[in-house]
Structure formats: C-alpha cells, structure tokens
Biopython code that builds the backbone (N, CA, C, O; Angstrom):
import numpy as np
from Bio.PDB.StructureBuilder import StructureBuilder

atoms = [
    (1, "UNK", "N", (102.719, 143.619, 80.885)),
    (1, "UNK", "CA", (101.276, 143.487, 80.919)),
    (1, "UNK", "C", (100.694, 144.473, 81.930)),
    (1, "UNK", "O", (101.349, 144.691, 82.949)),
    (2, "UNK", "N", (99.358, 145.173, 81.718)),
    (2, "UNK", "CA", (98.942, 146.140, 82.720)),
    (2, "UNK", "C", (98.518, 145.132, 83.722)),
    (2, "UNK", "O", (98.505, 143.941, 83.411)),
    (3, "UNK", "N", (98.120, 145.593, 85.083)),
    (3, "UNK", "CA", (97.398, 145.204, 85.919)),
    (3, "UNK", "C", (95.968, 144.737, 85.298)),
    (3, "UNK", "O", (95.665, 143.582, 85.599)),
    (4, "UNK", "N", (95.140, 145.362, 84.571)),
    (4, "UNK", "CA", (93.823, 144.773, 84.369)),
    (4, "UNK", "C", (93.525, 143.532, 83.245)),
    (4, "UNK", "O", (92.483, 142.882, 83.162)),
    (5, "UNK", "N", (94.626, 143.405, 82.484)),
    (5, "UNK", "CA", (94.792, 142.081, 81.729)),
    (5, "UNK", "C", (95.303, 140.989, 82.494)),
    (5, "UNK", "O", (95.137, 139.824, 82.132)),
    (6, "UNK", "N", (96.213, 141.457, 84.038)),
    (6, "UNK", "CA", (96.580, 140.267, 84.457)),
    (6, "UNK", "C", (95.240, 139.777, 85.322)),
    (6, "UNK", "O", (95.059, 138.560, 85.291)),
    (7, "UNK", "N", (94.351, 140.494, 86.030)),
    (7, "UNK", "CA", (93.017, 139.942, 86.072)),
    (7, "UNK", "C", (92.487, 139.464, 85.250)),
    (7, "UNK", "O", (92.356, 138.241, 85.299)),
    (8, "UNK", "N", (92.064, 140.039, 84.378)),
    (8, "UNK", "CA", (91.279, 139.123, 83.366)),
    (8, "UNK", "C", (92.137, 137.616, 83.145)),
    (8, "UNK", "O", (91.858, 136.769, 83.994)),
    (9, "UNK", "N", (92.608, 137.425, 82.655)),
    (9, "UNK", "CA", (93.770, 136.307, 82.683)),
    (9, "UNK", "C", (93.295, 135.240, 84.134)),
    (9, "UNK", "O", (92.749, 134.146, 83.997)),
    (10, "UNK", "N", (93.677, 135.911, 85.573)),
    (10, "UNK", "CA", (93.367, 134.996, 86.412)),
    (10, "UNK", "C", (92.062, 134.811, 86.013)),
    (10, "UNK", "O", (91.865, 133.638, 85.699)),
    (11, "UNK", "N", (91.301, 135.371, 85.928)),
    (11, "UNK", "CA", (89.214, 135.356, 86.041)),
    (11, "UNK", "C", (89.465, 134.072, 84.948)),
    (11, "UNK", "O", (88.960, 132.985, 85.230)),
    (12, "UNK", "N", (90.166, 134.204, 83.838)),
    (12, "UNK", "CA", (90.107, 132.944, 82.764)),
    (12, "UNK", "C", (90.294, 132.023, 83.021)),
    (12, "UNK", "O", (89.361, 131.229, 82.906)),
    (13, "UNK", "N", (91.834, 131.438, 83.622)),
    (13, "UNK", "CA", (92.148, 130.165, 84.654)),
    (13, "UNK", "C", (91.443, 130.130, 85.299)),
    (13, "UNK", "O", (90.797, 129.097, 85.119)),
    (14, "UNK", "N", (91.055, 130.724, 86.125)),
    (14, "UNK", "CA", (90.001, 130.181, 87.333)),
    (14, "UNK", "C", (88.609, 129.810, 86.344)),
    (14, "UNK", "O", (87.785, 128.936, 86.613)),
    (15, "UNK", "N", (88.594, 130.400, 85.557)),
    (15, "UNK", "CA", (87.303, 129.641, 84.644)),
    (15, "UNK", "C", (86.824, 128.761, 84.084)),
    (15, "UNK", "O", (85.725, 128.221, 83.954)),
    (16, "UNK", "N", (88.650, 128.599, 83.475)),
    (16, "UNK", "CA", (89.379, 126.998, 82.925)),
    (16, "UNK", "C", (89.042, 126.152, 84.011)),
    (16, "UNK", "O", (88.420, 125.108, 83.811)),
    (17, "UNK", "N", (89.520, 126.632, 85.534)),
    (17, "UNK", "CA", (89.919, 125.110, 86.210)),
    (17, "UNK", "C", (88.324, 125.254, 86.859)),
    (17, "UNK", "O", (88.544, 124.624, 87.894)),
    (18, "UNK", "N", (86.883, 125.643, 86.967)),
    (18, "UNK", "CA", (85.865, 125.247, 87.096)),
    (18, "UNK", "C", (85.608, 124.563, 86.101)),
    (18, "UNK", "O", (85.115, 123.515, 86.518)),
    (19, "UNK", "N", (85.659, 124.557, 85.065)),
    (19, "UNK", "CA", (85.373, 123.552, 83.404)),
    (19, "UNK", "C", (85.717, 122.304, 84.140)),
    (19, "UNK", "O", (84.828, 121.561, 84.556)),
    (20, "UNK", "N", (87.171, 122.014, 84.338)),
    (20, "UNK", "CA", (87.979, 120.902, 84.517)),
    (20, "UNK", "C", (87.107, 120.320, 85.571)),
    (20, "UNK", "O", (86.768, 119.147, 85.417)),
    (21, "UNK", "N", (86.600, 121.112, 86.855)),
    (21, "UNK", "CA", (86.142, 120.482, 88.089)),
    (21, "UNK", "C", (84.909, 119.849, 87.812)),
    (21, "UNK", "O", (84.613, 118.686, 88.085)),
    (22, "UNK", "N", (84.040, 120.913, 87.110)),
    (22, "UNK", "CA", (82.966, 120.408, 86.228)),
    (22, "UNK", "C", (83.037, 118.895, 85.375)),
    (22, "UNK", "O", (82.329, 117.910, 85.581)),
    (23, "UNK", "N", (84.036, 119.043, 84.441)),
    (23, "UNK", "CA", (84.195, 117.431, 83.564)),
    (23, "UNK", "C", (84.844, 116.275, 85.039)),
    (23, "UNK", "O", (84.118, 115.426, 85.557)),
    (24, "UNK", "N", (85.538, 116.396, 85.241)),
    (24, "UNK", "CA", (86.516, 115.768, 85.682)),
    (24, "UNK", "C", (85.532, 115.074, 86.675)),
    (24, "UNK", "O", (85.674, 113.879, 86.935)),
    (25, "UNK", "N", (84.411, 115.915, 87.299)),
    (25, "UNK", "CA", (83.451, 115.410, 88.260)),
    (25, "UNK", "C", (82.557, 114.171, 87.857)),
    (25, "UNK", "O", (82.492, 113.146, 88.535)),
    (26, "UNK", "N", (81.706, 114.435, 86.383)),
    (26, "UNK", "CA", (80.922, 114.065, 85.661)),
    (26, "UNK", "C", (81.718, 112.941, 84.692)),
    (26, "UNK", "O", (81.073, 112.208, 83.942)),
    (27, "UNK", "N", (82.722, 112.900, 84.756)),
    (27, "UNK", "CA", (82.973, 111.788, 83.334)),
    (27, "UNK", "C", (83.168, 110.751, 84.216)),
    (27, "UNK", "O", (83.560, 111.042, 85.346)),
    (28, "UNK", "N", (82.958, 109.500, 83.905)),
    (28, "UNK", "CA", (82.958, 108.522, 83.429)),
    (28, "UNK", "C", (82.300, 107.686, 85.143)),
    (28, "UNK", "O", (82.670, 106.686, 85.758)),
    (29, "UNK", "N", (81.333, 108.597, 85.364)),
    (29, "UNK", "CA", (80.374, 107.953, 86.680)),
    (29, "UNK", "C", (80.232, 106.919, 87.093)),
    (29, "UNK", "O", (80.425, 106.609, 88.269)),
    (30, "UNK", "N", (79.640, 105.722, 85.659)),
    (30, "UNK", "CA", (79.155, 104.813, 86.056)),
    (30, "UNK", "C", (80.011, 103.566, 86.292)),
    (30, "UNK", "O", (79.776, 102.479, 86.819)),
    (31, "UNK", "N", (81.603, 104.369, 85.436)),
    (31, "UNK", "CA", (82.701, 103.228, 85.815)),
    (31, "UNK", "C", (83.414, 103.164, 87.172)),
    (31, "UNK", "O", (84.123, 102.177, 87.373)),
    (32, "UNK", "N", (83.284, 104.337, 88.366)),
    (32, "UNK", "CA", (83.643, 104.882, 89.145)),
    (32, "UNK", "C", (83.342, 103.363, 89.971)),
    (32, "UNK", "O", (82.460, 102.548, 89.699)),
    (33, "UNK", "N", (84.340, 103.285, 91.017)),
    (33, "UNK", "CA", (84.859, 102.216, 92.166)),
    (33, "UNK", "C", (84.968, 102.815, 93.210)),
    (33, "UNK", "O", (85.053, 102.167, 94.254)),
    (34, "UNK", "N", (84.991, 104.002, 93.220)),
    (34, "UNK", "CA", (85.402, 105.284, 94.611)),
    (34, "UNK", "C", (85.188, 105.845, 94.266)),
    (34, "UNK", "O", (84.976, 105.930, 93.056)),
    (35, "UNK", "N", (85.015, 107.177, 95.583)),
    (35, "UNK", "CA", (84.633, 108.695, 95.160)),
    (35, "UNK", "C", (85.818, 109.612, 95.775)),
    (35, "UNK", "O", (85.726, 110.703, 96.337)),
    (36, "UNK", "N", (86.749, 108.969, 95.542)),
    (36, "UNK", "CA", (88.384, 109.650, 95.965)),
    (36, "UNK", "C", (88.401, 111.000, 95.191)),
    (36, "UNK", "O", (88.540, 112.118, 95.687)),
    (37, "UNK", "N", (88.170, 110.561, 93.390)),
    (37, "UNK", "CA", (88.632, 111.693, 92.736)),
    (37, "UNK", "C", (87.784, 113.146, 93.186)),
    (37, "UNK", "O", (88.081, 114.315, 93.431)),
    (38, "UNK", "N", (86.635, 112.357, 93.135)),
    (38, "UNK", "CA", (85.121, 113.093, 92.946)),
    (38, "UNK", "C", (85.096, 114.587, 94.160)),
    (38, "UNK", "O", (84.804, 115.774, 94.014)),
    (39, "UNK", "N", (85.430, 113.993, 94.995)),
    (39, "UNK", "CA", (86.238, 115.261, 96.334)),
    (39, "UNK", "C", (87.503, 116.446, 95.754)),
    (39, "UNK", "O", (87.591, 117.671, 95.839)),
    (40, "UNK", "N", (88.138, 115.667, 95.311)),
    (40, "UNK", "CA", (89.766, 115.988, 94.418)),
    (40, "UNK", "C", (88.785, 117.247, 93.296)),
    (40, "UNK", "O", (89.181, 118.413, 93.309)),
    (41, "UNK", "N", (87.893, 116.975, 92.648)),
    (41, "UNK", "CA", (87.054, 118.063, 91.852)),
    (41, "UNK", "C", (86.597, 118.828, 91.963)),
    (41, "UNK", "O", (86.788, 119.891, 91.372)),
    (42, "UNK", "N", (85.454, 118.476, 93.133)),
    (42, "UNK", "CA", (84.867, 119.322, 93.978)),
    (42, "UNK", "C", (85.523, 120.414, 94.724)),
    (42, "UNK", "O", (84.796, 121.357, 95.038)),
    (43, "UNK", "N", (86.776, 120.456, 95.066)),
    (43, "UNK", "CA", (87.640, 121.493, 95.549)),
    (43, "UNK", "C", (88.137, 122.239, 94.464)),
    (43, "UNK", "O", (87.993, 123.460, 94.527)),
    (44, "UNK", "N", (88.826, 121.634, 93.247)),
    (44, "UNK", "CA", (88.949, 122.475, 92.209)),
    (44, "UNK", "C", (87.405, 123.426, 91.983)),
    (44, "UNK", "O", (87.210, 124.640, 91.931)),
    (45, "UNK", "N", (86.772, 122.617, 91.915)),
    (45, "UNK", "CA", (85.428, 123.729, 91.475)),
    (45, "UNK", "C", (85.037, 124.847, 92.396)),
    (45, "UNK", "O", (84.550, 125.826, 91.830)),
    (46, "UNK", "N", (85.131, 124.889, 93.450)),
    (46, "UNK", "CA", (84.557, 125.662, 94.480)),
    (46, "UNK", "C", (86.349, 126.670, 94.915)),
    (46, "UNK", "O", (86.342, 127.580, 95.745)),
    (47, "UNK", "N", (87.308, 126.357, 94.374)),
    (47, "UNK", "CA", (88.413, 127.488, 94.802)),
    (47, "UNK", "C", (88.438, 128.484, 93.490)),
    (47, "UNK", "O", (88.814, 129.648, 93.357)),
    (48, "UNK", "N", (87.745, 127.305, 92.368)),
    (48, "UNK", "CA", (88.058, 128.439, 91.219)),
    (48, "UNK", "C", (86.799, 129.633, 91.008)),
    (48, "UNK", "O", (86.972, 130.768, 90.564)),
    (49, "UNK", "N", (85.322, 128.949, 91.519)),
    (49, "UNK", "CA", (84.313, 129.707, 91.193)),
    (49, "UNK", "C", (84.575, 130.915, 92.826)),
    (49, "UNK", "O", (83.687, 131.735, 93.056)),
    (50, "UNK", "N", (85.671, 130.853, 93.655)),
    (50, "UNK", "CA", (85.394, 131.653, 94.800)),
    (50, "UNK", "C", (86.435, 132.458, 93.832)),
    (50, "UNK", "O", (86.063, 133.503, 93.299)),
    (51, "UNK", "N", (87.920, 131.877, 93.592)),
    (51, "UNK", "CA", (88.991, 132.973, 92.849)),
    (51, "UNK", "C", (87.456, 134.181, 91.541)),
    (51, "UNK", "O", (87.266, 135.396, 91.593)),
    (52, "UNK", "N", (86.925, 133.400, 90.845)),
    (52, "UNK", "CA", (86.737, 133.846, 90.040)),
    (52, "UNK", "C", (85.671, 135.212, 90.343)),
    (52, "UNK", "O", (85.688, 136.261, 89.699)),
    (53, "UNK", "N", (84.753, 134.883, 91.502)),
    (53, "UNK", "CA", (83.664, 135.694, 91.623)),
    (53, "UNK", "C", (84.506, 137.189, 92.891)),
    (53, "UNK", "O", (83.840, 138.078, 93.421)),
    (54, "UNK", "N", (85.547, 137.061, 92.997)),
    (54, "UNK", "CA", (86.656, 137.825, 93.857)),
    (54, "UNK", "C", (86.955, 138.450, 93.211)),
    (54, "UNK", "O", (86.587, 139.609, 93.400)),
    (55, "UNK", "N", (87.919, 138.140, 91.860)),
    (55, "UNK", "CA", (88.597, 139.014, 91.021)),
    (55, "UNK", "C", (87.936, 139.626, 89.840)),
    (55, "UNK", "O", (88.491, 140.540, 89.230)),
    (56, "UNK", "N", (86.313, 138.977, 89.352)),
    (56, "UNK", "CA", (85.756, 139.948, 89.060)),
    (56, "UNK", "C", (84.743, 140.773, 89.644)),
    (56, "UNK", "O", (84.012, 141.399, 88.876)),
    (57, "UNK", "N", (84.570, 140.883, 90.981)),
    (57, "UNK", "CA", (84.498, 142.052, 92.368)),
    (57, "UNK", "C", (85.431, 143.140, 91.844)),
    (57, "UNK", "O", (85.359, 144.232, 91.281)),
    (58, "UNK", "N", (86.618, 142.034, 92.455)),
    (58, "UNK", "CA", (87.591, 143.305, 92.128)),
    (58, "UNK", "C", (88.019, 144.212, 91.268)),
    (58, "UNK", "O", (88.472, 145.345, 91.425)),
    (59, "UNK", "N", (87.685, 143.149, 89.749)),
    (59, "UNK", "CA", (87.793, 143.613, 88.143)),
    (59, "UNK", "C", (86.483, 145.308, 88.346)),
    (59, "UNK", "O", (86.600, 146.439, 87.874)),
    (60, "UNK", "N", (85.357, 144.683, 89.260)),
    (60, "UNK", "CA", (84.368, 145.931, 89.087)),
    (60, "UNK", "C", (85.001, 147.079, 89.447)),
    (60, "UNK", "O", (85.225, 147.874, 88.535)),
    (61, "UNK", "N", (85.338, 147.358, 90.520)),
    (61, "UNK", "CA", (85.648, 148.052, 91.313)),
    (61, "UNK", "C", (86.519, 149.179, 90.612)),
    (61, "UNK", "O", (86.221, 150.315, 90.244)),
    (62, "UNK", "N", (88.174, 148.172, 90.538)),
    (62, "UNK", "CA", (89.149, 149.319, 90.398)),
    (62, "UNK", "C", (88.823, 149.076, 88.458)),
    (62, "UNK", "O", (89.993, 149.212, 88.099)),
    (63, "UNK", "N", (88.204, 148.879, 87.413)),
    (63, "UNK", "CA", (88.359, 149.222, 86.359)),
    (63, "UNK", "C", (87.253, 149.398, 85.755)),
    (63, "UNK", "O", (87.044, 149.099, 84.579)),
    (64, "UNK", "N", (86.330, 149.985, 86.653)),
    (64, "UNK", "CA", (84.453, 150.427, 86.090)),
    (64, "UNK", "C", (84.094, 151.248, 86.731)),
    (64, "UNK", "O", (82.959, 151.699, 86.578)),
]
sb = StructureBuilder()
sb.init_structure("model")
sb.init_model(0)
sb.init_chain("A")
sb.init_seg("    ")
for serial, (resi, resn, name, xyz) in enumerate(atoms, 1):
    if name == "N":
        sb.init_residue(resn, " ", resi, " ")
    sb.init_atom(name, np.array(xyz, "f"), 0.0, 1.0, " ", f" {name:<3s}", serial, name[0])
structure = sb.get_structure()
C-alpha cells in the first residue's frame, strides 16, 4: 500500500470511531442509570475527531 492510502484509511477509522462515539453517546438515554459509558464515548469522539483533523492536515500538506 502507498503511504497516501494508508492515510486515507486512518482519516476513515478515525471517522468510523467518531460515528460510534456519536451513537454510542445518544442511544438509548432515557434508559441510562449512569453516565459511566457516556465519558467512555466522549473520549472515543474527541481522540478520533483530533486523529482525524491531524491526518487530514497532514493528508494536505505532503499530497496537495
């Protein structure tokens, strides 16, 4: 695989796992007893939207 498909690729997972942080946050609210998970999401969301807005920086840079 070249180098610029294996970026794109991470930029995708990291895109995937904001989706996940996104649902995973929002489903099923009103049955919620704790907000254990709700933290547990919130970190997925905010490592993937930092991976993601990094590597397409970087995607600019070295392939534009």
């Amino acid at each position: 695989m070249k180098p610029d498909n294996v970026i794109l690729w991470l930029i995708g997972l990291s895109f995937v796992g904001f989706l996940i942080g996104l649902v995973g946050k929002n489903t099923n609210n009103h049955k919620k007893k704790s907000f254990r998970f709700e933290s547990f999401f919130t970190w997925i969301s905010i490592v993937s939207v930092t991976t993601l807005i990094i590597l397409a920086f970087l995607y600019t840079i070295l392939y534009t």
